[in-house]
N, CA, C and O atoms as a DFTB+ gen file, in Angstrom:
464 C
 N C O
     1  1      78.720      46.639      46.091
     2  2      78.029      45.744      47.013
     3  2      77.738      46.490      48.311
     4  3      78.654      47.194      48.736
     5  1      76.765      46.451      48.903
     6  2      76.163      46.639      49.786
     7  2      77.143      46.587      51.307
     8  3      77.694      45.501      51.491
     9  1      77.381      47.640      52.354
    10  2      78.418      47.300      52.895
    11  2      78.129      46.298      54.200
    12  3      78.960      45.795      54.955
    13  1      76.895      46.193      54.212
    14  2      76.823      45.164      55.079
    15  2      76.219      44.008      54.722
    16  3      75.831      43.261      55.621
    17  1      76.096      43.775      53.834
    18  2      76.156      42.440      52.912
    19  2      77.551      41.951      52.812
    20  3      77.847      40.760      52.917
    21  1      78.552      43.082      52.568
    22  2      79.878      42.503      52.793
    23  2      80.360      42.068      53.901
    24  3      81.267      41.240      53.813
    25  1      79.917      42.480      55.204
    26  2      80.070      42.273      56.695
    27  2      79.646      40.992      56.977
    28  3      80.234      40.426      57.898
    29  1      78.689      40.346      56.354
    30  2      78.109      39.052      56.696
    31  2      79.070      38.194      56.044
    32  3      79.648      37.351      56.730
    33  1      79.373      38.316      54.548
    34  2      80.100      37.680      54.172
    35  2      81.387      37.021      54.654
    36  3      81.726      35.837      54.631
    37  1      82.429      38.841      55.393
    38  2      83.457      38.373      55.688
    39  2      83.022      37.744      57.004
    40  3      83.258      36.555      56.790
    41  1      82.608      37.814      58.039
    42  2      81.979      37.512      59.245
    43  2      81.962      36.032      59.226
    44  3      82.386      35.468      60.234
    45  1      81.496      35.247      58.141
    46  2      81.216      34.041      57.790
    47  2      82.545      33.649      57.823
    48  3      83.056      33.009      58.742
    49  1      83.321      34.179      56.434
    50  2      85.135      33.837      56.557
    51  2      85.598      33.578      57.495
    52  3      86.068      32.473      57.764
    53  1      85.567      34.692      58.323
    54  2      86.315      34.537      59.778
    55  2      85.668      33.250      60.666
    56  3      86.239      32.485      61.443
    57  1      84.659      33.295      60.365
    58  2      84.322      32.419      61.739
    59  2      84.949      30.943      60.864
    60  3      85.731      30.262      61.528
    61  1      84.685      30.535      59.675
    62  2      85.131      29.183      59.269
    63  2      86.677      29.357      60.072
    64  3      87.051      28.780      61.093
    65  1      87.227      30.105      59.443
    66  2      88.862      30.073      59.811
    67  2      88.736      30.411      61.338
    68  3      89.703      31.172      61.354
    69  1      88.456      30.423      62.146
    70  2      88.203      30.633      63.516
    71  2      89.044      31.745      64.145
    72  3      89.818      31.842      65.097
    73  1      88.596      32.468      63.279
    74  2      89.095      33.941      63.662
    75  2      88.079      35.027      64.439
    76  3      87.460      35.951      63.911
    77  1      88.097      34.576      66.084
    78  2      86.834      35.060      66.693
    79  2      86.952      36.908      66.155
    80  3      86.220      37.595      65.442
    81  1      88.337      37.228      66.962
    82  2      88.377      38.896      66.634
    83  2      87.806      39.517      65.103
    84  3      87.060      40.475      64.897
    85  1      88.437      38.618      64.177
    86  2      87.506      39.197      62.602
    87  2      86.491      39.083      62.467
    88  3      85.855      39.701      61.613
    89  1      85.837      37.968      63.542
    90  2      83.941      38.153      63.396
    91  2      83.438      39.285      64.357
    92  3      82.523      40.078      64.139
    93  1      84.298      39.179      65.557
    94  2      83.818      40.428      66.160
    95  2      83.851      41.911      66.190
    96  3      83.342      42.657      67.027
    97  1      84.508      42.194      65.180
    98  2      84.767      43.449      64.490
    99  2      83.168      44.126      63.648
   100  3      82.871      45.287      63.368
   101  1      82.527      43.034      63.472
   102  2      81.433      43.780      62.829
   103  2      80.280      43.224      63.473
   104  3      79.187      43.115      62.918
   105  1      80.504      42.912      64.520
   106  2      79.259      43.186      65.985
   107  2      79.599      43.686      66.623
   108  3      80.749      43.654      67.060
   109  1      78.422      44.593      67.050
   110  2      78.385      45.905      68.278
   111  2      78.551      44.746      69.375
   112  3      78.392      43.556      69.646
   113  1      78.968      45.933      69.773
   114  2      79.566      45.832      71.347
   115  2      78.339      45.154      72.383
   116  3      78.607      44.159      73.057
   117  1      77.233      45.678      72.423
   118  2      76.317      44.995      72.747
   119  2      75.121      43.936      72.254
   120  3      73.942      43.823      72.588
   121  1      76.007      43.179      71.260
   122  2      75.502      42.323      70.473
   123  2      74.802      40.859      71.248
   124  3      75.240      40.376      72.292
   125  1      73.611      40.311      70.446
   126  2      73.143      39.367      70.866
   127  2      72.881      38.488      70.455
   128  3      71.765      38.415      69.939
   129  1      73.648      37.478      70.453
   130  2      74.487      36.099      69.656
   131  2      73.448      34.783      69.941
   132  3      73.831      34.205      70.957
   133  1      72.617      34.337      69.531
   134  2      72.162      32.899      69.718
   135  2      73.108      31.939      69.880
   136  3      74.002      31.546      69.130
   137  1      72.650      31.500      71.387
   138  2      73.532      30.168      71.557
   139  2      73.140      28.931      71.237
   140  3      72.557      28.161      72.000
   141  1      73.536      28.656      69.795
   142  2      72.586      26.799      69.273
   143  2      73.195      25.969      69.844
   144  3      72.640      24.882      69.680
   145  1      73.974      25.906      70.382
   146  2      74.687      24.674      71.486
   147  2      73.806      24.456      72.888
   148  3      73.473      23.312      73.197
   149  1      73.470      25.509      73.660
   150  2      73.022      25.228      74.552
   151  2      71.662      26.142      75.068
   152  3      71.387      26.374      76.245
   153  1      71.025      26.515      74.078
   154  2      69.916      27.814      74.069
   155  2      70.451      28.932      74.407
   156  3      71.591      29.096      74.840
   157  1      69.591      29.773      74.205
   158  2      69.502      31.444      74.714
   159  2      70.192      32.071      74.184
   160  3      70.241      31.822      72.979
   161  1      71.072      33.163      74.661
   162  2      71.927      34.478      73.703
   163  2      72.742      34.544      74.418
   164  3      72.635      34.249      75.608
   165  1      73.769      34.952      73.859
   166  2      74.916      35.232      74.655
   167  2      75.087      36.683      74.126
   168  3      75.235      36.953      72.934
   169  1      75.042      37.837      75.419
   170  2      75.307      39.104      75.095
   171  2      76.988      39.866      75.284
   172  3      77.871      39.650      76.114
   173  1      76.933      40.574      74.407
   174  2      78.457      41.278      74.150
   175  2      79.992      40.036      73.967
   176  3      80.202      38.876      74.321
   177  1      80.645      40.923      73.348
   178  2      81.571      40.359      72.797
   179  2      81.993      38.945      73.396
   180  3      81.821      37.802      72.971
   181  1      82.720      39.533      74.748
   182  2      83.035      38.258      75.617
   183  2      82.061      37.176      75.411
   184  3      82.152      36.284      74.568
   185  1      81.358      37.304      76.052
   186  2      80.363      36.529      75.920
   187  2      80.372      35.382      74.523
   188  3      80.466      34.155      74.483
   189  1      80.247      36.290      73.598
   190  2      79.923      35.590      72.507
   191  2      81.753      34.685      72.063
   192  3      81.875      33.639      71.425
   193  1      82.663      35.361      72.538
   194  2      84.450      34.722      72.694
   195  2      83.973      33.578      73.167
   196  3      83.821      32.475      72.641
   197  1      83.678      34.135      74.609
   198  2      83.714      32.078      75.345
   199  2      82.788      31.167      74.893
   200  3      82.710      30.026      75.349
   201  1      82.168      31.550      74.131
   202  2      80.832      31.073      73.923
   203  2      81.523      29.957      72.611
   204  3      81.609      28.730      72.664
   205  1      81.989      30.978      71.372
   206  2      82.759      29.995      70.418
   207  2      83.703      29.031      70.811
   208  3      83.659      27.840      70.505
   209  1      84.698      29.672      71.607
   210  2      85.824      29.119      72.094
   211  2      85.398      27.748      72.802
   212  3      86.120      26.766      72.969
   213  1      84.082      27.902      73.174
   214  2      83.688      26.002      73.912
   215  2      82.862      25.496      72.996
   216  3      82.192      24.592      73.495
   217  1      82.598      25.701      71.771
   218  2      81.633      25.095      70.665
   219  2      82.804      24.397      70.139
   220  3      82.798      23.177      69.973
   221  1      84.350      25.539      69.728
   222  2      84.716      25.050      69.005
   223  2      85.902      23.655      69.690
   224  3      86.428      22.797      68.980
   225  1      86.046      23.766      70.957
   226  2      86.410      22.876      71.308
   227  2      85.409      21.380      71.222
   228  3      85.838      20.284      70.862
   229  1      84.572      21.559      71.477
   230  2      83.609      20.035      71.374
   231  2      82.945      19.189      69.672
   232  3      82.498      18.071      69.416
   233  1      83.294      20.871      68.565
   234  2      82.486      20.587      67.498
   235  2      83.394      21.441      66.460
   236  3      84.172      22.320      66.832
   237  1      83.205      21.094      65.215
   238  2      83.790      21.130      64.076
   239  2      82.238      21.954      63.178
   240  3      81.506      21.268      62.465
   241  1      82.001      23.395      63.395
   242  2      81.409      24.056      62.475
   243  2      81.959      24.206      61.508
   244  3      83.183      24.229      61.374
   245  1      80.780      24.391      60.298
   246  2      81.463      25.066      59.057
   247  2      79.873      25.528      58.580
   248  3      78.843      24.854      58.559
   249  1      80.174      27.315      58.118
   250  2      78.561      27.605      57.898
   251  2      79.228      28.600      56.406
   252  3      80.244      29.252      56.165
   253  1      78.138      28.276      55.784
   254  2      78.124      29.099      54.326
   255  2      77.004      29.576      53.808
   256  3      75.909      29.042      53.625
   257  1      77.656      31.329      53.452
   258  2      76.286      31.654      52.766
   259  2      75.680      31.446      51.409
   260  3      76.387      31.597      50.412
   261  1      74.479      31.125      51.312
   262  2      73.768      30.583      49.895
   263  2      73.490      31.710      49.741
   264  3      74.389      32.323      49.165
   265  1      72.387      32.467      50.067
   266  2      71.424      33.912      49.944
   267  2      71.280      34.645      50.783
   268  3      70.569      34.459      51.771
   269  1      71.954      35.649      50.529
   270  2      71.720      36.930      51.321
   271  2      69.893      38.184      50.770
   272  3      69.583      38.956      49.863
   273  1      69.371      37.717      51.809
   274  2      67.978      38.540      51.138
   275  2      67.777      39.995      52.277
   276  3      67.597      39.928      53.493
   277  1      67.875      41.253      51.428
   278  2      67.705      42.306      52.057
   279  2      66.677      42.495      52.619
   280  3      66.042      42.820      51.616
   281  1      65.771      42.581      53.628
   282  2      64.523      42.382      54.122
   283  2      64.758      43.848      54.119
   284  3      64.336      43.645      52.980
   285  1      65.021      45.229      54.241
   286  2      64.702      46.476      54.414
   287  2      64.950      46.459      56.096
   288  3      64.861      45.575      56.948
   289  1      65.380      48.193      56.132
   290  2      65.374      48.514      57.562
   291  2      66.409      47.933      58.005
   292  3      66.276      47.366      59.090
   293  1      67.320      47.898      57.546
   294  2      69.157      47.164      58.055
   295  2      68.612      45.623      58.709
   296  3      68.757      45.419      59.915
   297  1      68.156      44.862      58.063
   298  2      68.079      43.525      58.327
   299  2      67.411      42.783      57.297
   300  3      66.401      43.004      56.629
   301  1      68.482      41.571      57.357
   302  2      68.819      40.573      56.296
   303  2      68.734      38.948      56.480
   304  3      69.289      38.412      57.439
   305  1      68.090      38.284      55.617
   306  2      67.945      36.602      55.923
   307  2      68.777      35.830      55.166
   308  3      68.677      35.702      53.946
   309  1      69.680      35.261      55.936
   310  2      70.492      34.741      55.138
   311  2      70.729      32.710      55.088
   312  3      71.144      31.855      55.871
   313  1      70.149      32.743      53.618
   314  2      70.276      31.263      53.770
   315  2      71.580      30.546      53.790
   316  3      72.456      30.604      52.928
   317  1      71.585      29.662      55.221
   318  2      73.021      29.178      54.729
   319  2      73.560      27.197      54.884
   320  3      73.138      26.271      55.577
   321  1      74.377      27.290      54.101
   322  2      74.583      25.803      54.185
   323  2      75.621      25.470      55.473
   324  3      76.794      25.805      55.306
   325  1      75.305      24.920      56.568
   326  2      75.737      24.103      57.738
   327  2      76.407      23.044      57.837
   328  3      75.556      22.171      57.665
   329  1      77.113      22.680      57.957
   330  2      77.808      21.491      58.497
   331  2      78.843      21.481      59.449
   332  3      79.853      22.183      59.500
   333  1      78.363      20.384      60.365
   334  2      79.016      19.878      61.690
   335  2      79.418      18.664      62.000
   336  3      78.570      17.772      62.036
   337  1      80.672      18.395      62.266
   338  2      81.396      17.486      62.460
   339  2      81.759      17.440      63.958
   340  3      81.646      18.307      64.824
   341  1      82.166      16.341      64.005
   342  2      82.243      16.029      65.678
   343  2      83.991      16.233      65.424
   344  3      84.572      16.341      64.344
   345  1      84.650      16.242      66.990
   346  2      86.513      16.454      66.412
   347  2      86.961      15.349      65.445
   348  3      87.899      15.616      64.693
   349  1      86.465      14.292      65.393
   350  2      86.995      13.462      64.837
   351  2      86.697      13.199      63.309
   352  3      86.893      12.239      62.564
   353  1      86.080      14.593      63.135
   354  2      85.519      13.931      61.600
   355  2      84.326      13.643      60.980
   356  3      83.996      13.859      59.814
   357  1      83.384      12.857      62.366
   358  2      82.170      12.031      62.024
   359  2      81.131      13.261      61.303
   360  3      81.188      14.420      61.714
   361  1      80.546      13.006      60.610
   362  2      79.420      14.150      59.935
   363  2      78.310      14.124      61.188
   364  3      77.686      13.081      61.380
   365  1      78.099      15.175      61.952
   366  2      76.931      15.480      62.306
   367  2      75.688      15.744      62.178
   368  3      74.706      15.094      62.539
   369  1      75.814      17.267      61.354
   370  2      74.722      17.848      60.849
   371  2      75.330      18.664      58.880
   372  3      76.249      19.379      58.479
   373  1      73.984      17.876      58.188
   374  2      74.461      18.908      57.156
   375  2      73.339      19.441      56.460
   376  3      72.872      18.842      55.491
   377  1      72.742      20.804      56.981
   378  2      71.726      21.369      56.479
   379  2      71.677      22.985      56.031
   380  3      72.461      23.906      56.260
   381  1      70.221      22.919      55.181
   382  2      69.972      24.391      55.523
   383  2      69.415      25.352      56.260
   384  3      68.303      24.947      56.600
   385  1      69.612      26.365      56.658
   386  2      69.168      27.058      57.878
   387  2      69.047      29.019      57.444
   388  3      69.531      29.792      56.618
   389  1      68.450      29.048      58.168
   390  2      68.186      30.475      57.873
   391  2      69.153      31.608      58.804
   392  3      69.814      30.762      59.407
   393  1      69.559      32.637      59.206
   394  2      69.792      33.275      60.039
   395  2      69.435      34.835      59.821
   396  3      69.602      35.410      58.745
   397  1      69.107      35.223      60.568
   398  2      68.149      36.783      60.357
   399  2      69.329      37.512      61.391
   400  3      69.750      37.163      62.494
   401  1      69.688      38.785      60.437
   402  2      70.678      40.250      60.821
   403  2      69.990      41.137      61.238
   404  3      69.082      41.380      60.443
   405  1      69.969      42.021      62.490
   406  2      69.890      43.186      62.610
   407  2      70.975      44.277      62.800
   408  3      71.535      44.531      63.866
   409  1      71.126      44.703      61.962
   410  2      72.026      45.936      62.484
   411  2      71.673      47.738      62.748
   412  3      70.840      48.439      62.173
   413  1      72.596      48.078      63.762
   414  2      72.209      48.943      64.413
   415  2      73.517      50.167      63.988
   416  3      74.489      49.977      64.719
   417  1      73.626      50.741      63.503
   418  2      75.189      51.957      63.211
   419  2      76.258      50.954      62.397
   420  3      77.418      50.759      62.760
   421  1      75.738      50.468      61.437
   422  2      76.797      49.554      60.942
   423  2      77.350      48.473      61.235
   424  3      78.337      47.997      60.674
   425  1      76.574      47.885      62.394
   426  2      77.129      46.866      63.014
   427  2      75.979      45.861      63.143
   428  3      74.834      46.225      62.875
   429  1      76.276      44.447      63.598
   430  2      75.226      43.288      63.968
   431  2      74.725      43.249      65.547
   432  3      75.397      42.827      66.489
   433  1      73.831      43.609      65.588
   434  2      73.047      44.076      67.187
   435  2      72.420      42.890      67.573
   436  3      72.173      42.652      68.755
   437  1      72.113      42.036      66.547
   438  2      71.161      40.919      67.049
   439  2      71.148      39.783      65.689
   440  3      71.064      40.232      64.546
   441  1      71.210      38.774      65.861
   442  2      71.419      37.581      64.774
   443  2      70.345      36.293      65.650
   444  3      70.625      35.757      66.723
   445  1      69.619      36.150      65.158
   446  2      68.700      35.016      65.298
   447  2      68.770      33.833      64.300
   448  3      68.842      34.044      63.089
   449  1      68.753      32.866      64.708
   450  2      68.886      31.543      64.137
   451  2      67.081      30.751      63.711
   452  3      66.428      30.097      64.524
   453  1      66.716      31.012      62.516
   454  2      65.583      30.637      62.229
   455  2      65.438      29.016      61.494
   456  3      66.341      28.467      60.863
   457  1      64.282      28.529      61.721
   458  2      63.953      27.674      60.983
   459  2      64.560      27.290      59.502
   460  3      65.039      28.304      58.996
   461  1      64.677      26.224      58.716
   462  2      64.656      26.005      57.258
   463  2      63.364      26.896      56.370
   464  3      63.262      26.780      55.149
């Protein structure tokens, strides 16, 4: 398998289990994180720490990958199944969504959140 096809994968793991450090292990250092909570990007690690750390206080993510599609040139579209719960449980959101990889030296430089 592809080694950064495996990076997305585990990346995904970690973040369900809310293991910020195991997702941030395979984003560069100057990575640029879409913020779907409140627009824009959140750049480099920190950034992208506090950034989870107040999503996951207000909201109950859970994201899974369906399809990983190699677009060429170290970037990848990955369809994935979403769901969001409020703390208490209530179902929020449960869809599909796209998210597009760039990587730069083995790592995720840039992740954009696309359309269905």
């Amino acid at each position: 398998m592809d080694a950064e096809v495996q990076k997305i994968k585990s990346a995904y793991e970690a973040f369900n289990e809310r293991n910020i450090d195991g997702v941030l292990q395979f984003l560069d250092p100057e990575v640029d994180w879409p913020n779907g909570m409140e627009g824009g990007y959140e750049h480099g690690h920190e950034a992208v720490r506090q950034y989870w750390t107040r999503q996951w206080q207000q909201i109950d993510p859970h994201v899974d990958p369906v399809k990983i599609e190699d677009l060429s040139a170290h970037q990848y579209d990955v369809t994935v199944h979403q769901v969001v719960k409020d703390k208490q449980g209530k179902l929020l959101v449960d869809q599909e969504i796209h998210h597009k990889y760039f990587f730069v030296e083995g790592l995720v430089r840039r992740m954009e959140i696309l359309p269905k």
